[in-house]
C-alpha positions in Angstrom: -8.0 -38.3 11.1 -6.7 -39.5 7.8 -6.8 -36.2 6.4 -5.3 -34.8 9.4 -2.3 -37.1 8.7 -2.2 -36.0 5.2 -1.8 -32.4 6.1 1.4 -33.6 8.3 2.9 -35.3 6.0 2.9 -32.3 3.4 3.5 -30.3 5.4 7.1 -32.7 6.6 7.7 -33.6 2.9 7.6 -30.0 2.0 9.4 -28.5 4.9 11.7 -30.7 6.8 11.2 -33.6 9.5 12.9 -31.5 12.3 12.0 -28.1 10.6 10.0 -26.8 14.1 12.9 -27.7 16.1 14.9 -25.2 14.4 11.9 -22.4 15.4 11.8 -20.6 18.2 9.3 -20.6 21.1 9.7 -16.4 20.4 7.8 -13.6 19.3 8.4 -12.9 15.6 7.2 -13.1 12.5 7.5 -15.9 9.4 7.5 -15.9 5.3 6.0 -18.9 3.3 7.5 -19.1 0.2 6.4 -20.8 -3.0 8.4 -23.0 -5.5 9.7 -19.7 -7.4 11.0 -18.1 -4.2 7.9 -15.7 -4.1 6.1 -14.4 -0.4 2.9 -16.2 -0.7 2.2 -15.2 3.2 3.3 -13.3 5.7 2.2 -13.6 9.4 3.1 -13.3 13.3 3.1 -15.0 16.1 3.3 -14.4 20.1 5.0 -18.1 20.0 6.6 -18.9 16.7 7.0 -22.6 17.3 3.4 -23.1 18.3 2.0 -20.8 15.1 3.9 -22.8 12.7 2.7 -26.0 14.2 -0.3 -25.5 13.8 0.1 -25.5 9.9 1.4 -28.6 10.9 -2.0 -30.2 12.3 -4.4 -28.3 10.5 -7.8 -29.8 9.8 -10.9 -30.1 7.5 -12.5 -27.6 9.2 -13.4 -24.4 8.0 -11.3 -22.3 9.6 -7.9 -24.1 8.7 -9.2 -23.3 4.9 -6.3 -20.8 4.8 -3.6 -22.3 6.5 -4.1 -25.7 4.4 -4.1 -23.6 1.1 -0.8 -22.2 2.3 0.7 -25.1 3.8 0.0 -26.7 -0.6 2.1 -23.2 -1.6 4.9 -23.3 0.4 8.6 -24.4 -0.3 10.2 -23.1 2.8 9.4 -21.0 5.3 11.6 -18.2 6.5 11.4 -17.2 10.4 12.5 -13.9 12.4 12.6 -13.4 16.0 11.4 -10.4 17.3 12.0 -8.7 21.1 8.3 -8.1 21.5 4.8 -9.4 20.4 4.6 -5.3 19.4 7.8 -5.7 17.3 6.2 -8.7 15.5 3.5 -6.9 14.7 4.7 -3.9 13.2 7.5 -5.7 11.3 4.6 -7.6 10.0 2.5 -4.9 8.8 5.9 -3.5 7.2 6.5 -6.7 5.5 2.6 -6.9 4.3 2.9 -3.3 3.0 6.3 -3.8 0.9 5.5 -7.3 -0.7 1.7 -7.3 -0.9 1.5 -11.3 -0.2 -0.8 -13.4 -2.3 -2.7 -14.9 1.0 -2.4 -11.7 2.8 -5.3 -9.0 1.9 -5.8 -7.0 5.6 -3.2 -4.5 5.3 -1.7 -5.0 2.0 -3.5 -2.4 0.3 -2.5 0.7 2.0 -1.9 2.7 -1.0 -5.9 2.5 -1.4 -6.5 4.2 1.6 -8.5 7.4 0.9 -7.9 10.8 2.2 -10.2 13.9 1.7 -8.6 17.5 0.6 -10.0 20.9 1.3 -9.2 24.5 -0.7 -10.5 28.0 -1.0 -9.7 29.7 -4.1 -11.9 32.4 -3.0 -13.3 33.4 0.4 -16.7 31.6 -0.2 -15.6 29.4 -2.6 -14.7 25.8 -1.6 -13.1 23.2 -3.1 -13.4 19.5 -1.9 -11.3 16.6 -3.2 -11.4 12.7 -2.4 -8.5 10.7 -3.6 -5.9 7.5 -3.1 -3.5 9.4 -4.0 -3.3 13.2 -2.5 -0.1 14.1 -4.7 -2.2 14.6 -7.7 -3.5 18.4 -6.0 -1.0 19.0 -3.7 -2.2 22.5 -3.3 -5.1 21.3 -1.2 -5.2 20.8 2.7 -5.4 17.0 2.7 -6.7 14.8 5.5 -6.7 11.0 6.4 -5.6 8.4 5.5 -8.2 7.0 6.5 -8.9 3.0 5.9 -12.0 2.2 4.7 -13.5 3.6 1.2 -16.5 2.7 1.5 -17.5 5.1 4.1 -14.9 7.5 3.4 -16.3 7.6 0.1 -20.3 7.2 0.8 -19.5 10.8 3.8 -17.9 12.2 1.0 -20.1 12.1 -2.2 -23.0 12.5 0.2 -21.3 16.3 1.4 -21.5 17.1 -2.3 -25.3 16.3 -2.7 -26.0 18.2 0.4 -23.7 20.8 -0.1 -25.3 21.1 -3.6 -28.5 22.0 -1.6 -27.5 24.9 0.5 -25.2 26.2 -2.6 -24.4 26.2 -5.5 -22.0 23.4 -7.3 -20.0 24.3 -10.2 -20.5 22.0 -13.2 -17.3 19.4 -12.5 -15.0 18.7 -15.7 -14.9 14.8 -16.3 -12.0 13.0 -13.9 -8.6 13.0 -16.4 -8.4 9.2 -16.7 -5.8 7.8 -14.9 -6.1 10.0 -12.4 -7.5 9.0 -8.6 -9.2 12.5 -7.3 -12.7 14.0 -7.6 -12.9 17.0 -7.4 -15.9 19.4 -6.9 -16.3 23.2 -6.6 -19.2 24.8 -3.9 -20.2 28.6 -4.0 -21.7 30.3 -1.5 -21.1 29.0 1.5 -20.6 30.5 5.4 -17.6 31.7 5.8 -16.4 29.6 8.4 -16.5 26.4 6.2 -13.2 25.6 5.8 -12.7 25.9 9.4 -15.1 23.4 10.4 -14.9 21.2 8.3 -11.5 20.7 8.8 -12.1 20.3 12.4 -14.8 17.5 11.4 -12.3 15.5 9.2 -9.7 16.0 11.8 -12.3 14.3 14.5 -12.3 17.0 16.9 -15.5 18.3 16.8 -19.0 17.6 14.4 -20.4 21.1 14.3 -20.2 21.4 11.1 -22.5 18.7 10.3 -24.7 20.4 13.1 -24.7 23.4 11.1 -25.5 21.3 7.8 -28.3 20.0 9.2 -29.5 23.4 10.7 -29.1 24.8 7.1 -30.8 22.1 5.8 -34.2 22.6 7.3 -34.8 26.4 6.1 -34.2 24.6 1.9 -37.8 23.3 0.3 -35.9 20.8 -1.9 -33.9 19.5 1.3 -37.6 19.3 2.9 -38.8 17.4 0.2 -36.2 14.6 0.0 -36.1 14.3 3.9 -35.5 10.4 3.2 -32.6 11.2 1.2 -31.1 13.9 3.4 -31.3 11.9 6.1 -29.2 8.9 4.9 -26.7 11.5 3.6 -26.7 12.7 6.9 -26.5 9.6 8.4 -23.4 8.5 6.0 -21.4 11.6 7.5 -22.2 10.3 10.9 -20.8 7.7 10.4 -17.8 8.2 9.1 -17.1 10.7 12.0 -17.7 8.1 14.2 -15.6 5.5 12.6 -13.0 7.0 10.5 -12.4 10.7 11.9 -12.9 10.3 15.8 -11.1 6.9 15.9 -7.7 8.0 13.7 -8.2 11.1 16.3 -7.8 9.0 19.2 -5.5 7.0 18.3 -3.1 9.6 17.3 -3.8 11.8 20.4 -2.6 8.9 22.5 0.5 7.7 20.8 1.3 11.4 20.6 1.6 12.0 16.4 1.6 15.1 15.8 1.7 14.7 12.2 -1.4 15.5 9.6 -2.7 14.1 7.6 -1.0 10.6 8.7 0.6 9.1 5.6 -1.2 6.1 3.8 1.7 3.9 4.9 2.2 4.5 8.3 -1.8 4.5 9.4 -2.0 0.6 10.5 1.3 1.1 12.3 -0.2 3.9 14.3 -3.1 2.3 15.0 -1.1 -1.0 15.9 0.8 1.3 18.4 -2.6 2.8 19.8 -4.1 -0.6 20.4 -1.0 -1.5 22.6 -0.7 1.2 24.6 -4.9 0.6 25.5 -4.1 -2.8 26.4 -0.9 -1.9 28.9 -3.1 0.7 30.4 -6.1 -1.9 30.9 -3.4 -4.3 32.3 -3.9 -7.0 29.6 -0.9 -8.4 27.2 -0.7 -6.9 23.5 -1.9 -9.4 21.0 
């Protein structure tokens, strides 16, 4: 209780007696600020007075960790009302995005998220690319963003090895450094390789990992490291299940036609998709 109190009174001394009168009982979103002026945090709130008060009362438990770290950083806190709980959300992802908050990490990092590109010099020729930042070959068929590299990357570099298996990959000239793409070269594939692989990185079908794994069976060395295959296989699963299909669906329904969906724009969309589930399930966003 006497560490309860203490939180209080920081909090008080820091902000203002009869700062939460001053908030709203509103959807919005708030800014703590540290001594130099600097966004340490950025969140929202369905009810901005409650939120904030509960900075306020925080506790030694566990879970008020973060808020009673923030509540030591801040100077003043800045508040804005917003129409909906939607609004708040979005303008808080914006906000996250432009000014990359100390406390915040989910969402801040958007320029991170990976994207994979696809080109065809020749007819059977292919040319795969994984990158952060898709402007360095813009002459390649890009798709993404999608959000997590970790199994954006694990699909990706597993395609190579398997690729390498069923034909035949170019030596690949060291990554310029600096740079954020990989880039390998595949000979000798079926002709309709771009095609469906595109539609497997777009989430709209997985026959080309069908047709991988077909392909796979009639090569000794693929035989041989079945283990090995298999988790590659697996990997690519995966990320079609996780990363392709659900960017997919969530585009299909808010109706974006776009491709691929720019870095900073993907949590938005998906913000978007996760509201219009929950009005058609009958349950309030947020």
């Amino acid at each position: 209780m006497r560490y309860a109190v203490a939180v209080t009174r920081a909090f008080d001394r820091r902000l203002g007696d009869d700062f939460l009168a001053t908030v709203p009982r509103s959807p919005g979103v708030y800014r703590v600020l540290d001594a130099a002026g600097t966004v340490v945090y950025v969140g929202k709130a369905i009810n901005l007075r409650r939120r904030l008060s509960q900075y306020r009362n925080a506790t030694r438990r566990k879970r008020h960790r973060k808020m009673r770290a923030i509540v030591e950083s801040a100077a003043r806190v800045e508040f804005e009302p917003c129409e909906t709980e939607l609004d708040a959300e979005l303008r808080e992802t914006a906000l996250i995005q432009s000014l990359t908050p100390k406390w915040n990490v989910v969402g801040a990092f958007s320029f991170l998220y990976p994207s994979i590109g696809l080109g065809a010099p020749e007819p059977r020729h292919a040319l795969f690319a994984f990158s952060t930042t898709p402007s360095e070959r813009p002459e390649l068929d890009w798709h993404g963003a999608y959000r997590s590299r970790d199994i954006t990357g694990g699909a990706f570099f597993a395609l190579m090895r398997l690729l390498a298996l069923i034909g035949h990959r170019e030596k690949t000239p060291r990554r310029p450094k600096g740079t954020r793409t990989w880039t390998f070269e595949v000979r000798r594939l079926p002709s309709s390789w771009r095609d469906d692989w595109s539609a497997f990185l777009r989430g709209e079908s997985r026959a080309a990992l069908s047709s991988l794994a077909i392909a796979l069976l009639d090569k000794p060395r693929a035989r041989r490291d079945a283990g090995t295959v298999q988790e590659d296989l697996s990997a690519l699963d995966r990320f079609y299940r996780f990363e392709a299909q659900k960017l997919a669906s969530a585009r299909h329904l808010v109706g974006d036609a776009r491709w691929p969906i720019p870095q900073i724009d993907r949590d938005a969309l998906f913000i978007r998709a996760r509201a219009l589930r929950s009005a058609a399930s009958g349950h309030s966003h947020g």
